[in-house]
matplotlib code that plots the C-alpha trace (Angstrom):
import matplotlib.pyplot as plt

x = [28.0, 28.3, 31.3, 29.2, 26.3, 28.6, 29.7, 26.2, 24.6, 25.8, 24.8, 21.4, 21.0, 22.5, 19.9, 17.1, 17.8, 18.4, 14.8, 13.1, 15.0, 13.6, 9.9, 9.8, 11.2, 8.5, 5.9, 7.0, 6.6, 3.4, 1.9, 3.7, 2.2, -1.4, -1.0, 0.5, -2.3, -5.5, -3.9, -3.7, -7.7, -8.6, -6.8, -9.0, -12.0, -11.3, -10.3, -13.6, -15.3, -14.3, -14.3, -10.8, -9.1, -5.8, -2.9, -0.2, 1.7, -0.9, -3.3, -6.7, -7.2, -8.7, -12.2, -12.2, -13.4, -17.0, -16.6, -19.6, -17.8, -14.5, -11.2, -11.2, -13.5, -16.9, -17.3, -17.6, -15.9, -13.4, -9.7, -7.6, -4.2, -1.2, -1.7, -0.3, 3.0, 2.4, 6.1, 7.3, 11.2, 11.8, 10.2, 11.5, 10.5, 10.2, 9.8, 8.8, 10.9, 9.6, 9.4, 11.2, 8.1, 8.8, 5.8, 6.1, 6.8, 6.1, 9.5, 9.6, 8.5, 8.6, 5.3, 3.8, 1.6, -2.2, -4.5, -1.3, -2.0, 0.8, 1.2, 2.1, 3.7, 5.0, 7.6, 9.3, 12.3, 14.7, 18.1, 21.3, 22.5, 26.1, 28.3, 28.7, 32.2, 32.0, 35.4, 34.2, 37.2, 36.1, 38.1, 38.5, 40.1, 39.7, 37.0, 37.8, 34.7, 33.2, 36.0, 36.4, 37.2, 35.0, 35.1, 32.6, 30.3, 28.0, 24.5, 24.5, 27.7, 28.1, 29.4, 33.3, 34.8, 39.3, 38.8, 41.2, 38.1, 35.0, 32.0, 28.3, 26.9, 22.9, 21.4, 22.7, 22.6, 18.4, 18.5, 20.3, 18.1, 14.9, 16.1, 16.9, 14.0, 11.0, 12.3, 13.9, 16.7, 19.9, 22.4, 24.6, 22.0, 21.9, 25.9, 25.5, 22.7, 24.9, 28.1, 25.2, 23.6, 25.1, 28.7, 29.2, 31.7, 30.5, 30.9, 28.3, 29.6, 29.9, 25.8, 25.8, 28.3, 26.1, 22.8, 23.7, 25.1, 21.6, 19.6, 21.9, 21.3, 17.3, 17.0, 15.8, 12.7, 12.1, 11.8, 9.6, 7.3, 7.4, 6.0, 3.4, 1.9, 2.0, -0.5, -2.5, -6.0, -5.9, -3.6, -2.7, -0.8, 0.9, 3.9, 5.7, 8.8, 12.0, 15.8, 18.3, 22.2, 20.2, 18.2, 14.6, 13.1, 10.0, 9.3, 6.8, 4.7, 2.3, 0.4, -2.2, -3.6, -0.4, 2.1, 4.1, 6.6, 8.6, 11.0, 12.6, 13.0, 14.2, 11.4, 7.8, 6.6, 4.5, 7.9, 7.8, 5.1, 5.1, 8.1, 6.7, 3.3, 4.2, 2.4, -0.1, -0.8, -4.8, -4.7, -7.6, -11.1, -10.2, -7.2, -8.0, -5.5, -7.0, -5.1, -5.6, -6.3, -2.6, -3.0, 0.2, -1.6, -4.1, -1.1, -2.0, -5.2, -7.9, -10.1, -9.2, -10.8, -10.3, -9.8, -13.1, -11.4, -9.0, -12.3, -13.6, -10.4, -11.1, -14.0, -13.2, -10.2, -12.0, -14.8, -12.2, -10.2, -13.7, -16.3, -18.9, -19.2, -20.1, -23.7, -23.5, -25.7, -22.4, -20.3, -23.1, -24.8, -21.4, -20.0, -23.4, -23.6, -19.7, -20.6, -23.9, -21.5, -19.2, -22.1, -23.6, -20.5, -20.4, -23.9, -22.9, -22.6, -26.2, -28.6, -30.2, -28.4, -31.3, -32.0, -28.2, -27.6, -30.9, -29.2, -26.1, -28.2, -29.7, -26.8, -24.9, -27.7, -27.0, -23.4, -24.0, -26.7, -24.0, -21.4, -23.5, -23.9, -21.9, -22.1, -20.6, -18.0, -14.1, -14.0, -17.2, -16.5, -13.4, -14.2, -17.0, -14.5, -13.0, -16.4, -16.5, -13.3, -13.4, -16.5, -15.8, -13.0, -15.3, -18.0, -15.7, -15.7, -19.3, -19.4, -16.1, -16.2, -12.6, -12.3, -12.1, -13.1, -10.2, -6.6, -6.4, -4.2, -2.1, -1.4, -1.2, 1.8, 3.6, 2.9, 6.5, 8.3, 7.0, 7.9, 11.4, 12.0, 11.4, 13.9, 16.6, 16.2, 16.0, 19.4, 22.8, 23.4, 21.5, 22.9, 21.6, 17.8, 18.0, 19.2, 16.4, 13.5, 14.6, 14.5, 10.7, 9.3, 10.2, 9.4, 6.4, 5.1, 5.9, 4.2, 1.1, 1.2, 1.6, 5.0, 7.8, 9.9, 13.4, 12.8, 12.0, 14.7, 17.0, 15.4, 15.3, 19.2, 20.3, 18.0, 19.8, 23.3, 22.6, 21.5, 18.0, 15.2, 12.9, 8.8, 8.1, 6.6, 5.2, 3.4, 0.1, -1.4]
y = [71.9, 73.5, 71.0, 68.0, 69.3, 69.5, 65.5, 64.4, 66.4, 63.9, 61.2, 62.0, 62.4, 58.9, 57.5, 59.3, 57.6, 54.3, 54.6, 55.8, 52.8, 50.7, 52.0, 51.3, 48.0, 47.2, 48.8, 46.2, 43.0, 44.1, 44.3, 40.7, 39.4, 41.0, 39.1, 35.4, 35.8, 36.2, 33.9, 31.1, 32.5, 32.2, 28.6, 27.5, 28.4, 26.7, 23.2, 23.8, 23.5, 20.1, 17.7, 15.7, 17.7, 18.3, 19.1, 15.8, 15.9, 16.3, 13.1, 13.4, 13.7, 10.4, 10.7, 10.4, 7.0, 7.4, 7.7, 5.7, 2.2, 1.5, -0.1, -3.7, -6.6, -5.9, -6.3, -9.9, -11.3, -13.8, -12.7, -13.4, -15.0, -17.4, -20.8, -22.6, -24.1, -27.9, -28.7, -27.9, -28.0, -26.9, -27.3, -25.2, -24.8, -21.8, -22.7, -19.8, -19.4, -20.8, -19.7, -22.0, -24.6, -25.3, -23.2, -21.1, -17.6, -13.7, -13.1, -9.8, -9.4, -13.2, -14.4, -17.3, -17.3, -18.8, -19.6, -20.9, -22.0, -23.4, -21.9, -22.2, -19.3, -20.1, -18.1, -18.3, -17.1, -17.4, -19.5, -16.9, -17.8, -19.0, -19.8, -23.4, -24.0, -27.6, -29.0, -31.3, -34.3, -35.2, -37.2, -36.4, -38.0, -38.2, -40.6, -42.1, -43.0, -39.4, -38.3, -35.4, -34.7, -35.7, -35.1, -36.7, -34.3, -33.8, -33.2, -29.9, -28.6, -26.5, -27.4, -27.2, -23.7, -23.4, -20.2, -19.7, -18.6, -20.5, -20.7, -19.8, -23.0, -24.0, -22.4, -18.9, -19.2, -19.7, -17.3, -14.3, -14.9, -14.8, -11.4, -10.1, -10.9, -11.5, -9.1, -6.4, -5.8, -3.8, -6.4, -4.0, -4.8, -8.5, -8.3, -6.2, -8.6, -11.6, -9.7, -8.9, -11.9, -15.0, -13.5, -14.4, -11.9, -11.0, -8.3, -6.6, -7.8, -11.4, -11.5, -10.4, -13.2, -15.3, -14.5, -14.6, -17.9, -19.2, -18.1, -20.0, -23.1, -22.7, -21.7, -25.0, -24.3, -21.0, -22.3, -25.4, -22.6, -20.8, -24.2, -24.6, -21.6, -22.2, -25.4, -23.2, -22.7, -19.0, -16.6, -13.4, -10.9, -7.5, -5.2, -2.2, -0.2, -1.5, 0.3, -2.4, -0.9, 2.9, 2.2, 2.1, -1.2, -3.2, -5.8, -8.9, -11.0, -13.7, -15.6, -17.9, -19.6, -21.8, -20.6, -16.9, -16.2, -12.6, -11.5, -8.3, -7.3, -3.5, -4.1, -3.7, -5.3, -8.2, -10.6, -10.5, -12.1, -14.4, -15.8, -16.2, -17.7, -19.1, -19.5, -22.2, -20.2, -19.7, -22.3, -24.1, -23.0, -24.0, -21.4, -17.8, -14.6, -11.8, -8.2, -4.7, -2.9, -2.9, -3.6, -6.3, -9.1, -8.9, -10.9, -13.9, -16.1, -17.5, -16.1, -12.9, -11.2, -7.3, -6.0, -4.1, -2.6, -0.7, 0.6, 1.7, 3.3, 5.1, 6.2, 8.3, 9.5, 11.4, 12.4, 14.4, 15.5, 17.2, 17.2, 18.7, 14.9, 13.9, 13.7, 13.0, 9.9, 7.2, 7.5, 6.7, 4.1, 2.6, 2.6, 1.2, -1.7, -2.5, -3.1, -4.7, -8.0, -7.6, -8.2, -10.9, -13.1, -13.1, -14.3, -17.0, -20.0, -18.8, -18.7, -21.5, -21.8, -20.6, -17.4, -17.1, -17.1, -15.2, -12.4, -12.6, -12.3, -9.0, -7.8, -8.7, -7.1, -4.0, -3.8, -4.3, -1.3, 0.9, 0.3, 0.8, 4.7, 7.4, 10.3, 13.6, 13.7, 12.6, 11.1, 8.8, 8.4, 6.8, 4.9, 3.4, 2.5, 0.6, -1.2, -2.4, -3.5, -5.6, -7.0, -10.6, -9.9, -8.1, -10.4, -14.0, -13.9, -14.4, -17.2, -19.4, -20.0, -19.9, -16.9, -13.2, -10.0, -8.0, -8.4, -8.1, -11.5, -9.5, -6.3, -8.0, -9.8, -6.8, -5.0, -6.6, -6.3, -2.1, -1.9, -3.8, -0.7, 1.8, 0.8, -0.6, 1.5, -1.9, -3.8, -2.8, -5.6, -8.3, -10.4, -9.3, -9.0, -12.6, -13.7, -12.1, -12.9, -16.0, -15.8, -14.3, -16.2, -19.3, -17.3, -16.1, -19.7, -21.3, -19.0, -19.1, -22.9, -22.6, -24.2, -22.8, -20.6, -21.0, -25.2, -24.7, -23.0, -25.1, -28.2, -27.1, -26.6, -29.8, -31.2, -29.3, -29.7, -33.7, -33.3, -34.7, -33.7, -32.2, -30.9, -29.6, -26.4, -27.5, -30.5, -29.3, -32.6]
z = [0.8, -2.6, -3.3, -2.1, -4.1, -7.0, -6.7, -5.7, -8.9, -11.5, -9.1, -9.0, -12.7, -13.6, -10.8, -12.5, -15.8, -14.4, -12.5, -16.3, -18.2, -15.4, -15.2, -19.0, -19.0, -16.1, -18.2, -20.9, -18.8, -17.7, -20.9, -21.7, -18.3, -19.5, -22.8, -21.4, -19.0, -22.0, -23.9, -21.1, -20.4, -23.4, -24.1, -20.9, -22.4, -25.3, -23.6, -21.3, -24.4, -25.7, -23.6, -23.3, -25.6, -23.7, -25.3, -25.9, -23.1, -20.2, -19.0, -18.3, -14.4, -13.0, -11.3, -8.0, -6.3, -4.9, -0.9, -0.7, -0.7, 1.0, -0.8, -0.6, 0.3, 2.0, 5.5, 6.6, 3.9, 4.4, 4.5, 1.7, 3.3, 2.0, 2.1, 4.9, 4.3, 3.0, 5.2, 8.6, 8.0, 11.8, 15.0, 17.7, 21.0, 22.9, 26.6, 29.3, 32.1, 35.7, 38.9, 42.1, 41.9, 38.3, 36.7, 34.2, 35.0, 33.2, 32.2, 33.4, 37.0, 37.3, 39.0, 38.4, 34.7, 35.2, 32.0, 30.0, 26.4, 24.0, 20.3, 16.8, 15.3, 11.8, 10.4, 6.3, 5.4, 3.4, 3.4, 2.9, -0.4, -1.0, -3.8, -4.4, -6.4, -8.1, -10.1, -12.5, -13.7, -16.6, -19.3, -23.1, -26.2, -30.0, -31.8, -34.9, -35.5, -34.7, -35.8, -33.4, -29.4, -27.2, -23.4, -20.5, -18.8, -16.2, -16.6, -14.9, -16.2, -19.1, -21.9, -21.1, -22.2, -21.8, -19.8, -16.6, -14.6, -13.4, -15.5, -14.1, -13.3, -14.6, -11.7, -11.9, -15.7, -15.4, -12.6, -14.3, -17.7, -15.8, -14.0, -17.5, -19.5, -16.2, -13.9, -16.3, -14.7, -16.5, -16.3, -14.0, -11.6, -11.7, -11.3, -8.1, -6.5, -7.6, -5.4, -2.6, -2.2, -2.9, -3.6, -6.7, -8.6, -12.2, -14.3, -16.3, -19.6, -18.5, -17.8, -21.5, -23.0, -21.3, -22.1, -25.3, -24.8, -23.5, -26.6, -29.1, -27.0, -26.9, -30.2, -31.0, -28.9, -30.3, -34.2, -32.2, -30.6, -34.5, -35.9, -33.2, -34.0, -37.5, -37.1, -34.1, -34.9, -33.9, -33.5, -32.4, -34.1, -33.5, -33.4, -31.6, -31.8, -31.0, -31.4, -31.7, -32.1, -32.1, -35.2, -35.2, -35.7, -35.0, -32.2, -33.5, -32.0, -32.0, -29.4, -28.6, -25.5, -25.0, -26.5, -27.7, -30.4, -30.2, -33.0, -33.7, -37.3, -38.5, -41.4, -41.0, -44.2, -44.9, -45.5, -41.1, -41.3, -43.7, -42.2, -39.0, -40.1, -43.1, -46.5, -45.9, -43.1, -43.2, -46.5, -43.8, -43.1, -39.2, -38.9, -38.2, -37.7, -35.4, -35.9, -36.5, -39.1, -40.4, -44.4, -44.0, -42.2, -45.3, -46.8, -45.7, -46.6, -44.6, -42.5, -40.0, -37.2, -36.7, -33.8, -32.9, -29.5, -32.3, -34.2, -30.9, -30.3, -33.9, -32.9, -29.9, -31.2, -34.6, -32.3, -29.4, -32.8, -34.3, -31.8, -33.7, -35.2, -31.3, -32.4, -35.7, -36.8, -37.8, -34.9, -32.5, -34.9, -35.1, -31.8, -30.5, -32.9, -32.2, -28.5, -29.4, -31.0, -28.1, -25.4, -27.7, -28.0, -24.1, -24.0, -26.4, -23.9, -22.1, -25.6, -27.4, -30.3, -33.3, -30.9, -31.0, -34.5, -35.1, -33.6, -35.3, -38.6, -37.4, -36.3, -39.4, -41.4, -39.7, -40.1, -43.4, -44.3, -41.8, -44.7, -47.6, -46.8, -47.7, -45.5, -46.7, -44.3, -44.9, -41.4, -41.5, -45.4, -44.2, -41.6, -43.6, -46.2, -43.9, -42.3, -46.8, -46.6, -43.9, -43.9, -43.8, -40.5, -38.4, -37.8, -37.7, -33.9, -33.6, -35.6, -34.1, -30.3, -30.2, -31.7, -30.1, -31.2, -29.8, -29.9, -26.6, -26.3, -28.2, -26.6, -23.4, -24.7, -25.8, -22.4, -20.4, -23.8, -23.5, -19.9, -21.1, -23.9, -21.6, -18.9, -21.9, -24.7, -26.8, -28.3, -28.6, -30.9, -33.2, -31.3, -27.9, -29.8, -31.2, -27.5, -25.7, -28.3, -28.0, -23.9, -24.0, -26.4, -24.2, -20.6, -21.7, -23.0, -20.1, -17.6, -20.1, -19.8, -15.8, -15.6, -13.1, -15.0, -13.8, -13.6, -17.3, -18.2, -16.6, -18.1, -21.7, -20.8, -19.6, -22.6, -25.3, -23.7, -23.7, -27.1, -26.5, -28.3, -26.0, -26.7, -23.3, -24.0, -27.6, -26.6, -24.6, -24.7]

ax = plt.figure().add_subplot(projection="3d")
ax.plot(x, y, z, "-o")
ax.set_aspect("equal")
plt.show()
């Protein structure tokens, strides 16, 4: 016992010491847990106390929906189905099975059926696709008159390339641009549905070649779309980021009603968009650029339309930064008078046209005793500044029909080229960004101007590749 005793002794000791360093380091993380713990307390209180002011990287929770009203149509309302096919391309019949007198029969326990009615059950689907392999004979020989090659060629066939492989016909050329630029697919993707579905093999980099292939041969209708907005009566006009090669760059665009222009530039100075626009751009009372607040679309002459959703924007923003100026007199004078123009252009088409402009008078006559204070604060100093600045761009919608006071036409034009960024990352090359503003700016217009995409594309195609000078999308008339 005294020998155990002896060996345990030690033992005991060390385990006494290892207990103390461990009640103190416990002791430690208690008091670090106490202090995590006010501090997170006392960061809730603070957020409780002004209202939306979560930190960057958390979104607002969104309300629920009132339980008082149902999703979806009201009751009785008339179902919203898809059209019935125009074409029946198959009529099948689907007979019953009869019984010894020649009646027809359940086909499971085989009695006789009584009440029998006949159907119409329509079914769509799809036909498998398969690759179609066409060899094309053509014939060549030199010109002296043209002095070069020449070689015969379909009007479907590409123009002839001496490569030991087949070339992607007109069809999956359109389709694999549209499930680039439409669709947004990484082009490893469209390779893998082109080996899936129809079977065609393609590698990643070949989709590439060839999409850049297709905005050299519809560049033509991309400088047609840059002149047709040059003569538009109003246009649209903003910009985003874009990466192209892993630089940071900028992403362009304008738009109207009919038709959209993207371009990708690595500047974001006033030369962008005098090269889009032009310099006579705005030269004409009847030609009007609506923007935001950026100083370099003041470049340009005419007359301009701010976008008042961006002031709004403003607004809300400086208030949730500081809201002690929540109930200060400039924000809400402001923000009310903004929406006051908004709500009176929309009742444009339902006024008689002196109690129309009466109110425009009134309202203008506000806007302009708003900017003529000065307020003792940097925030609503500034942002009356701005009201003085813009003076003669904030009030232009209300005095053109065709005019808007939002950029909305805008934004919505740079939403698919967002969504695009976010799955691509932007460009590898300038060649790639040429390629697909060219793509976009054609896609887009055509879906604006209700035309089928992919029927477009492969129009504009056969058009260029015969050399014909085609105006589809810039001639609206």
């Amino acid at each position: 016992m005294e020998l155990e005793l002896g060996v345990l002794g030690p033992e005991l000791y060390r385990a006494d010491r290892k207990i103390d360093r461990l009640e103190q380091a416990n002791e430690k993380f208690k008091a670090e847990n106490r202090a995590l713990r006010q501090k997170v307390k006392d960061l809730t209180l603070e957020l409780k106390g002004k209202p939306g002011a979560l930190p960057a990287f958390v979104k607002q929770n969104v309300p629920e929906r009132s339980k008082a009203r149902k999703p979806g149509r009201q009751a009785g309302h008339p179902a919203a189905v898809r059209p019935r096919p125009a074409k029946i391309d198959v009529h099948e019949t689907i007979a019953a099975p009869v019984d010894a007198s020649g009646q027809p029969s359940c086909p499971h326990c085989h009695v006789q059926l009584s009440e029998v009615k006949h159907h119409e059950r329509i079914v769509e689907d799809l036909i498998p696709q398969q690759v179609i392999t066409t060899c094309y004979h053509t014939t060549s020989g030199y010109c002296p008159g043209c002095r070069k090659v020449v070689e015969t060629r379909a009007p479907a066939q590409p123009p002839a390339a001496d490569v030991p492989h087949g070339q992607l016909g007109l069809n999956a050329l359109a389709t694999a641009a549209v499930m680039r630029v439409c669709y947004r697919l990484p082009y490893r993707q469209i390779a893998r549905l082109f080996g899936q579905l129809p079977g065609l093999s393609v590698s990643p980099g070949a989709i590439v070649k060839q999409i850049n292939r297709l905005g050299g041969w519809l560049e033509g209708q991309y400088d047609r779309l840059k002149l047709a907005l040059r003569i538009a009566g109003v246009v649209h006009a903003d910009e985003t980021g874009w990466r192209t090669g892993g630089k940071n760059g900028y992403l362009w665009t304008l738009t109207n009603a009919d038709h959209t222009l993207y371009t990708i530039d690595s500047s974001r100075g006033r030369k962008v968009i005098l090269d889009l626009l032009g310099r006579a751009f705005g030269k004409t009372s009847d030609q009007t650029l609506v923007s935001d607040f950026y100083a370099v679309y003041d470049s340009l002459g005419g007359n301009r339309q701010k976008c008042l959703t961006h002031l709004l924007r403003e607004l809300k923003e400086t208030v949730a930064r500081r809201p002690e100026l929540l109930k200060h007199a400039f924000f809400g004078t402001c923000k009310k008078l903004i929406k006051s123009m908004l709500k009176l252009k929309k009742r444009r088409t339902t006024m008689a046209r002196e109690h129309y402009e009466a109110a425009v008078a009134r309202l203008e006559n506000r806007l302009d005793d708003l900017s003529r204070q000065t307020w003792n604060d940097p925030d609503a100093d500034r942002l009356t500044k701005r009201l003085r600045k813009h003076r003669s761009g904030l009030t232009t919608f209300l005095h053109k029909p065709e005019v808007d006071g939002t950029n909305n036409a805008a934004e919505r034009a740079l939403r698919p080229a967002v969504v695009m960024r976010k799955i691509t990352g932007g460009n590898r090359s300038k060649t790639g960004a040429k390629a697909w503003s060219i793509l976009a700016s054609v896609m887009r217009t055509a879906e604006q101007q209700g035309r089928d995409v992919v029927a477009t594309i492969k129009t504009l195609l056969q058009a260029e590749w015969a050399g014909k000078n085609i105006t589809l999308l810039t001639d609206t008339s």
